[in-house]
FILUMPA-256673 format. One record per residue (C-alpha): residue number from 1; x, y, z. Coordinates in Angstrom, 2 decimals, always signed. Layout:
<nodes>
<node num="NUM" east="X" north="Y" up="Z"/>
...
</nodes>
This chain:
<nodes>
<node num="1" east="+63.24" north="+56.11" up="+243.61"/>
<node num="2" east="+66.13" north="+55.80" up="+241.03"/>
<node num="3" east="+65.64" north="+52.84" up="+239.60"/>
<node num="4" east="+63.74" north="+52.01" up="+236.53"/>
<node num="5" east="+59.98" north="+53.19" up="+236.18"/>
<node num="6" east="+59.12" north="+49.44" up="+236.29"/>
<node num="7" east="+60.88" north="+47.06" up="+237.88"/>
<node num="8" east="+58.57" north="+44.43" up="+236.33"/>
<node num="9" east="+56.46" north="+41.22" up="+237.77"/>
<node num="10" east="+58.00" north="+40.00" up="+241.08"/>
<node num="11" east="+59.44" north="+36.79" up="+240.13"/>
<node num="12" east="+61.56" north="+33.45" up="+242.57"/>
<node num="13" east="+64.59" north="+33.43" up="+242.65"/>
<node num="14" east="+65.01" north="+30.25" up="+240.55"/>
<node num="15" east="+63.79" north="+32.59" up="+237.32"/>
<node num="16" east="+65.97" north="+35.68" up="+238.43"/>
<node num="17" east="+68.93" north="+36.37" up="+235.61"/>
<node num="18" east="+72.08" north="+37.51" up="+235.80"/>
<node num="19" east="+72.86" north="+40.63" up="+234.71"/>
<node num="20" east="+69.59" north="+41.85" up="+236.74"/>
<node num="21" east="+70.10" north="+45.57" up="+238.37"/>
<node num="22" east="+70.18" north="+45.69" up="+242.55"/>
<node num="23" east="+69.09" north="+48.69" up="+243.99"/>
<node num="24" east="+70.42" north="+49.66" up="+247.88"/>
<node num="25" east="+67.60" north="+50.91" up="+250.31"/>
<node num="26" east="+67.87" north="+54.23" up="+249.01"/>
<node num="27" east="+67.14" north="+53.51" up="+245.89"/>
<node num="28" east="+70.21" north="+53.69" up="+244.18"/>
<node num="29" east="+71.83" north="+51.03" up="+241.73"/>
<node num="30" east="+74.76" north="+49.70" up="+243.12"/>
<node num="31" east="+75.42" north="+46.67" up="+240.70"/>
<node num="32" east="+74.33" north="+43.79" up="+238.89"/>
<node num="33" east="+73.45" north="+40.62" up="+239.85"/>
<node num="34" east="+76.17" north="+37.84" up="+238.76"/>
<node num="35" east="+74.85" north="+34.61" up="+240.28"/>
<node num="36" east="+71.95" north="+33.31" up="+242.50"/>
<node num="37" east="+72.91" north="+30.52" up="+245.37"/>
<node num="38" east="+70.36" north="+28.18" up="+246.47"/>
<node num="39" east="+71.14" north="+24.79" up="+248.16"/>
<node num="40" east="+68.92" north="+23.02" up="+245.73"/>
<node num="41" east="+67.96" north="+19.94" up="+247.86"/>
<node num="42" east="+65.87" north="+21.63" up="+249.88"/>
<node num="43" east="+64.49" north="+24.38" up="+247.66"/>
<node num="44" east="+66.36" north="+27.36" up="+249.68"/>
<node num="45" east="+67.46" north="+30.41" up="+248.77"/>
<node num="46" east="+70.79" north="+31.20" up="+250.10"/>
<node num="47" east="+71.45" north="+34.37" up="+248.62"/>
<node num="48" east="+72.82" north="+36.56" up="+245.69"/>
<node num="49" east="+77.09" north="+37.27" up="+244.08"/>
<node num="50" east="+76.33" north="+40.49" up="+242.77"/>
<node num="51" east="+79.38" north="+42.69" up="+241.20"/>
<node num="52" east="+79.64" north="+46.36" up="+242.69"/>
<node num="53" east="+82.17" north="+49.06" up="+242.16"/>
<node num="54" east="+84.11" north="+47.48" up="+245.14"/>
<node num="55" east="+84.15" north="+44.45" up="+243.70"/>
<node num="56" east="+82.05" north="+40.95" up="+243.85"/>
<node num="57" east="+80.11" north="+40.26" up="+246.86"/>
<node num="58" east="+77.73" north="+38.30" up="+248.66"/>
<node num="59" east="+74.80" north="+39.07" up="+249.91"/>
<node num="60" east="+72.67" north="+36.71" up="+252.05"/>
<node num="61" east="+69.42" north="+36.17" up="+251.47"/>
<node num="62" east="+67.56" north="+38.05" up="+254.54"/>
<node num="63" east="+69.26" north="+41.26" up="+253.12"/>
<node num="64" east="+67.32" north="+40.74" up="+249.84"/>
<node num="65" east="+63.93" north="+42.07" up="+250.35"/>
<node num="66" east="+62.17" north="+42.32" up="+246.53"/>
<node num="67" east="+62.99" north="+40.28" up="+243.55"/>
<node num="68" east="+61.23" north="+41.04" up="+240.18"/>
<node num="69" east="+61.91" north="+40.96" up="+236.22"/>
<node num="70" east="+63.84" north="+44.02" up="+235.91"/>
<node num="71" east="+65.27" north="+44.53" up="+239.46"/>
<node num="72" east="+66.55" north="+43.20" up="+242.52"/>
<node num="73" east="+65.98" north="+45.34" up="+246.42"/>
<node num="74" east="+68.17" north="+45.29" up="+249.12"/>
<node num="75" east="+67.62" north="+46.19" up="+252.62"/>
<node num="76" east="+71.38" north="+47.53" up="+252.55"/>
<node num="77" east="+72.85" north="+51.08" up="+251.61"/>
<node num="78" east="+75.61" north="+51.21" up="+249.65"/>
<node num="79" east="+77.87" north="+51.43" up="+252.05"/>
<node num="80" east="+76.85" north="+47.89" up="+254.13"/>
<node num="81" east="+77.34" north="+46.24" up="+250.56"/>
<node num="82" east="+80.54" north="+47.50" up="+250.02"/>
<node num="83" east="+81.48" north="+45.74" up="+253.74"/>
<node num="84" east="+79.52" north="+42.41" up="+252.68"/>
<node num="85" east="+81.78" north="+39.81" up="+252.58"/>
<node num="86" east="+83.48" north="+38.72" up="+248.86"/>
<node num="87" east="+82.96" north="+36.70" up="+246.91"/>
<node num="88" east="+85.66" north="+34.37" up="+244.86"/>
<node num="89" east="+84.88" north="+31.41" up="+242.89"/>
<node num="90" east="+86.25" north="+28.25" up="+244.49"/>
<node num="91" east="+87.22" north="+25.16" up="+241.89"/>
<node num="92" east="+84.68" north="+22.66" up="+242.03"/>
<node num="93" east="+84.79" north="+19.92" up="+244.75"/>
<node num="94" east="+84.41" north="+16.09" up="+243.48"/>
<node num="95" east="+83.92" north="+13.18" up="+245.79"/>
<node num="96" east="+84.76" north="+10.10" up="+244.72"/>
<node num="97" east="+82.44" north="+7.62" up="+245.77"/>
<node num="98" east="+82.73" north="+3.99" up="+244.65"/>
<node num="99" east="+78.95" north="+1.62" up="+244.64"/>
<node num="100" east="+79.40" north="-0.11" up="+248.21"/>
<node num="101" east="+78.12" north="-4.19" up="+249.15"/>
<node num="102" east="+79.53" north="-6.98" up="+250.19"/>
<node num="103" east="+80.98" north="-8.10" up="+246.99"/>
<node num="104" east="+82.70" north="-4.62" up="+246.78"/>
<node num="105" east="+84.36" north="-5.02" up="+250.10"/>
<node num="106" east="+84.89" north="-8.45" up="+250.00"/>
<node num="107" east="+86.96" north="-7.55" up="+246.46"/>
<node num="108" east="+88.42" north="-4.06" up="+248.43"/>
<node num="109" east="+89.51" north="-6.31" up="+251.07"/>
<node num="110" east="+91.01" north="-8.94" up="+249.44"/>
<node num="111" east="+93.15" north="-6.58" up="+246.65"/>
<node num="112" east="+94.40" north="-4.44" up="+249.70"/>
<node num="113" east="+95.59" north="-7.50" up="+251.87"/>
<node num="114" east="+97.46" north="-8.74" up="+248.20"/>
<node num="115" east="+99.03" north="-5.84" up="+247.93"/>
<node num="116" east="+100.10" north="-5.45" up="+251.21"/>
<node num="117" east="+100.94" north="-9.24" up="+252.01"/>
<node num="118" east="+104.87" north="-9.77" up="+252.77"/>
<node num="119" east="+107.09" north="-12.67" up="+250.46"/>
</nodes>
């Protein structure tokens, strides 16, 4: 193998770093690891952004077959991460959502028919 002479404790995902090498199937580093997803509600992991010489991509988790301190695996050559799909920062999404009971709706109500009321 061509990665480092110890990759180090295997270690979750929750305590993986960025900046972490990923090594294809052969053995071979083919970039860094940049973030780790995980929809944390139910204690998944969804998968990895790593940055490559053909850019940022994603990598879901099934392709990810060894995490530890010093290095991440992938069941992938080089080439299959180089078709993964991209991976682009999207602004974050807020939803505004206002306490709800009958007082609230009674007071939504009421301001919405006032301001909508004909003279």
């Amino acid at each position: 193998m061509n990665g480092p002479s110890d990759p180090g404790d295997p270690i979750a995902y929750e305590a993986l770093g960025s900046g972490t090498a990923v090594y294809d199937r052969e053995g071979k580093r083919i970039g860094a690891v940049r973030k780790v997803l995980a929809v944390e509600e139910e204690d998944v992991f969804d998968g990895l952004v790593i940055d490559t010489d053909s850019g940022t991509r994603f990598i879901d988790a099934p392709y990810v077959t060894h995490i530890a301190e010093h290095r991440v695996d992938l069941n992938l050559t080089a080439i299959e991460v180089a078709q993964q799909p991209r991976h682009e920062e999207s602004p974050p999404v807020y939803d505004a959502r206002v306490p709800s009971g009958r007082l609230q709706d009674f007071w939504r109500r009421f301001t919405l028919r006032r301001l909508w009321r004909r003279e």
